[in-house]
LOSELUM-185360 format. One record per residue (C-alpha): x, y, z. Coordinates in steps of 0.2 Angstrom, whole numbers, padded with zeros to 4 digits, always signed. Layout:
BEGIN
XYZ;...
// end
This chain:
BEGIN
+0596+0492+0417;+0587+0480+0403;+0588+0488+0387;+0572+0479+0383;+0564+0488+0397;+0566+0507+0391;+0559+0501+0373;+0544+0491+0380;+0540+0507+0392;+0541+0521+0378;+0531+0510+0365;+0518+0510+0379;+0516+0528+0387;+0517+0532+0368;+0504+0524+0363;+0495+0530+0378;+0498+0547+0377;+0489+0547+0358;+0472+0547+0368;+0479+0555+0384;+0482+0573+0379;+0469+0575+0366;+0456+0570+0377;+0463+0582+0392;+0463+0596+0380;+0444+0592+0374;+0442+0590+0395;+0448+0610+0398;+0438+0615+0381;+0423+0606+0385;+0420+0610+0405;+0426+0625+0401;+0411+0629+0390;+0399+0620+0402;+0405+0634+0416;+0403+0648+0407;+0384+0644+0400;+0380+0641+0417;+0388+0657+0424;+0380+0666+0408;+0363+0659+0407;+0352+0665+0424;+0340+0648+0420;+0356+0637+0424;+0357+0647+0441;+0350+0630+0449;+0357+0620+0463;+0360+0607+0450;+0367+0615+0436;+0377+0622+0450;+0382+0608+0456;+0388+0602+0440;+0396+0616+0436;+0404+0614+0452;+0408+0594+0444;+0417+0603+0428;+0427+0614+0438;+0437+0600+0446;+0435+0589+0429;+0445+0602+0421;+0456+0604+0435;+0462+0584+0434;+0461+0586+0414;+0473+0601+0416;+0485+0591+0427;+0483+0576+0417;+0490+0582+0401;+0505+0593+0411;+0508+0574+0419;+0507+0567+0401;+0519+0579+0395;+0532+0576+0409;+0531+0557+0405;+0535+0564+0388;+0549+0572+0395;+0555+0559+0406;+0558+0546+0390;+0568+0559+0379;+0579+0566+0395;+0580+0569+0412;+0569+0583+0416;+0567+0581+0433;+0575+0573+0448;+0570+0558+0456;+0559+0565+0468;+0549+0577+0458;+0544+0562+0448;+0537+0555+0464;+0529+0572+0467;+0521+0571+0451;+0514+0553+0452;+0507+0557+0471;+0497+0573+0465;+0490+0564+0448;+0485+0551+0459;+0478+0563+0473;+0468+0573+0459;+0460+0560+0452;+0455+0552+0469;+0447+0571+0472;+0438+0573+0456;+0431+0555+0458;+0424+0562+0476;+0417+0578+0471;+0407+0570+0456;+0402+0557+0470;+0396+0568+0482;+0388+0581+0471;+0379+0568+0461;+0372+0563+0477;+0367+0581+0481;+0360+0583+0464;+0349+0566+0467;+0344+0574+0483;+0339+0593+0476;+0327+0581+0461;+0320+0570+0474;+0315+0584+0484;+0307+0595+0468;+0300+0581+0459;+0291+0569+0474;+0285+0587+0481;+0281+0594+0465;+0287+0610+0457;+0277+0620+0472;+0291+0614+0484;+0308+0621+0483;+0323+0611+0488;+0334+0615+0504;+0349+0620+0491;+0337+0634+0482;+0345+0643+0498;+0361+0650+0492;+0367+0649+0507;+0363+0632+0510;+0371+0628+0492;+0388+0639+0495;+0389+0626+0513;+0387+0611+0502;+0398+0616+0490;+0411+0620+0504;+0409+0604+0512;+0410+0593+0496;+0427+0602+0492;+0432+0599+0509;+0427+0581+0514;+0435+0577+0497;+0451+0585+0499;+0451+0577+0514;+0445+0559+0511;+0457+0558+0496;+0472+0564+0503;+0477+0544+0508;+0477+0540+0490;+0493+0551+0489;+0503+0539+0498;+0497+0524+0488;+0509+0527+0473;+0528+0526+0470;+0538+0530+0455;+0547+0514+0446;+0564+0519+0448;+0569+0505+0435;+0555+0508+0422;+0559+0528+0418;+0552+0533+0433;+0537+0527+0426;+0521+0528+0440;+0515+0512+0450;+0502+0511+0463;+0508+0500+0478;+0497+0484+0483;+0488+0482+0498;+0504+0473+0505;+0514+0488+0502;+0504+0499+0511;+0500+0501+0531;+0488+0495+0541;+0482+0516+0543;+0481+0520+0524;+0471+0503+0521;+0458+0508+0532;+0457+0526+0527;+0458+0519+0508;+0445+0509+0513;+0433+0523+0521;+0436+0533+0506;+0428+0519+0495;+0413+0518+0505;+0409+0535+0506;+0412+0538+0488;+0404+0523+0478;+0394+0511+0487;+0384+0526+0500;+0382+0537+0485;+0377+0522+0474;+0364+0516+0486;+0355+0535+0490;+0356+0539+0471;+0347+0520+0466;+0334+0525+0481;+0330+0543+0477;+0329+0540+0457;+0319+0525+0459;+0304+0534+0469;+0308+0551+0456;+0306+0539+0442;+0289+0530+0451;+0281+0547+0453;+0283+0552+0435;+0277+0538+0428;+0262+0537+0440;+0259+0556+0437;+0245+0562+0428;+0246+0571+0410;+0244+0587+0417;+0254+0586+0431;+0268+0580+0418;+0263+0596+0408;+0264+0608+0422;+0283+0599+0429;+0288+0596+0411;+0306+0608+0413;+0311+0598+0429;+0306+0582+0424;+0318+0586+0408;+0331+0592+0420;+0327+0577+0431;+0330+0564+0416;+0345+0574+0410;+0352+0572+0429;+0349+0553+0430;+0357+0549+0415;+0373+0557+0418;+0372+0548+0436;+0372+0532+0428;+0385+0535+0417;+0397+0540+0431;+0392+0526+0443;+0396+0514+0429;+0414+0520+0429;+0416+0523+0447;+0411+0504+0451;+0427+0499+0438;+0437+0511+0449;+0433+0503+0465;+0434+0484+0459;+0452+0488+0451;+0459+0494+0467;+0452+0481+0477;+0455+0466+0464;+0472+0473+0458;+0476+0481+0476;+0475+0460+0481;+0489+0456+0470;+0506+0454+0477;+0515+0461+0460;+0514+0478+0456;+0501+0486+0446;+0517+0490+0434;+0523+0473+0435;+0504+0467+0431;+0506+0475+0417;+0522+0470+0409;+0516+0453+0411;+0498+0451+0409;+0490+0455+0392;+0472+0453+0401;+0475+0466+0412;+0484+0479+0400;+0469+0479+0391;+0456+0481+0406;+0466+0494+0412;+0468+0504+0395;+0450+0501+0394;+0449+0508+0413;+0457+0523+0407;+0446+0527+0395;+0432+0526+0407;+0441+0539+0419;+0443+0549+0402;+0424+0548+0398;+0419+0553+0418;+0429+0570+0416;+0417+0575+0400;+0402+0565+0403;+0391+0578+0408;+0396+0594+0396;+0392+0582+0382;+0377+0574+0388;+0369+0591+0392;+0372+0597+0374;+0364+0583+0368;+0349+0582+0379;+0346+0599+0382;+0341+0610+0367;+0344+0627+0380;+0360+0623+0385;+0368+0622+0368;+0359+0637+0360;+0369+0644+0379;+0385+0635+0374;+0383+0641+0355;+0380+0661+0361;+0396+0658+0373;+0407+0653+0359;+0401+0667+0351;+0405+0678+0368;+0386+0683+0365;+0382+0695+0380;+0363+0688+0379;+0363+0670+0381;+0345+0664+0376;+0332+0656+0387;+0322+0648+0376;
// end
């Protein structure tokens, strides 16, 4: 083996592991909080607060997973923890958990923009089809289902870099059968660019019909229009980064080379990748944060659960 190599990986996962765990810990804390005030505070019992609270339990799943992975490529640089294959093991179902997360925010997004569209177009007389619990117990079933399900290529489109501390690579499209391409390839399409285009649609006929609404039919929707505002910026925020996911594995999925060996070799690429990272980072926390911000009821909530308050405010 180069003795170059073994440097030039540990200056890099080092470096990388200074955001990594810090922010996979603030992940747990955070969506953590965010379940809580929503299972403590009856005004969260919504479809969408359940829905994103549906979002941060599999957000702090993957920042779970993503600091034990962290810790193992720790681990791995110091001695070897592990044999080969539970390396491999370990890169598959980091990969495999991401790819899930990404889908359920996806999917539940879209739901979300569906139960606003529904409340806002019809006014607050008109309840949506997810005010049914059982209705919302289906959906939520069959997000976590067709995500498991849609992701589960994603687990075969990573290998560990036998050469490079077992360090995790993610195959190119010329690595990878003809089956997992197309399954790749539905998964894409069913998680960004479907999602993408209902979201845009819904939201842009919610946002015409509260700007075209009068005062007092402002006045009397003022909560869900709140709600509404609240549900379209964290949207936009994960769209953003799902549409740098889905370029990078088709851009870098085109390259001959390994991602790894992209990386080793292109400065350009390190840096949009790191800077890719950071977006996937963001996606996991987005929406306890921006609900704190935005929402003067969900902090006095996430303020009475720290406390372990049995009364959680409503006002």
């Amino acid at each position: 083996m180069n003795q170059t190599e073994p440097f030039g990986n540990i200056k890099f996962i080092s470096l990388g592991t200074l955001a990594v765990i810090p922010a996979s810990i603030l992940g747990i804390f955070i969506n953590g909080l965010l379940i809580l005030a929503v299972y403590k505070t009856e005004k969260f019992h919504t479809p969408s607060y359940i829905l994103s609270a549906n979002m941060a339990i599999s957000d702090l799943m993957i920042s779970l997973f993503t600091a034990l992975c962290t810790t193992f490529d720790i681990l791995k640089l110091t001695s070897s923890a592990l044999r080969s294959s539970q390396y491999q093991t370990l890169c598959q179902w980091n990969v495999y958990g991401f790819a899930i997360s990404y889908a359920i925010s996806a999917f539940s997004f879209t739901a979300i923009s569906i139960d606003r569209y529904m409340i806002i177009i019809r006014e607050s007389s008109y309840k949506s089809i997810f005010s049914q619990p059982k209705v919302l117990r289906l959906s939520i079933m069959a997000i976590w289902f067709f995500s498991c399900t849609t992701a589960l290529p994603s687990y075969f489109t990573v290998n560990r870099n036998t050469t490079n501390n077992h360090a995790c690579e993610v195959r190119s499209f010329h690595e990878q059968s003809v089956t997992i391409l197309i399954l790749r390839g539905f998964a894409m399409l069913i998680t960004f660019p479907i999602p993408f285009v209902i979201v845009t649609y819904l939201y842009y006929h919610v946002i015409q019909k509260i700007k075209t609404a009068s005062k007092s039919q402002v006045a009397n929707n003022q909560r869900q229009i709140h709600a509404t505002k609240m549900m379209i910026i964290a949207t936009i925020f994960f769209m953003i980064s799902n549409m740098i996911m889905t370029f990078n594995w088709l851009i870098l999925g085109s390259y001959r080379s390994s991602l790894l060996n992209l990386l080793i070799n292109n400065q350009f690429i390190t840096i949009w990748v790191n800077i890719s990272a950071i977006s996937i980072i963001i996606s996991t926390i987005q929406n306890p944060i921006i609900f704190f911000i935005y929402n003067k009821t969900f902090r006095k909530a996430v303020i009475a659960v720290l406390k372990w308050n049995k009364v959680v405010p409503t006002r």
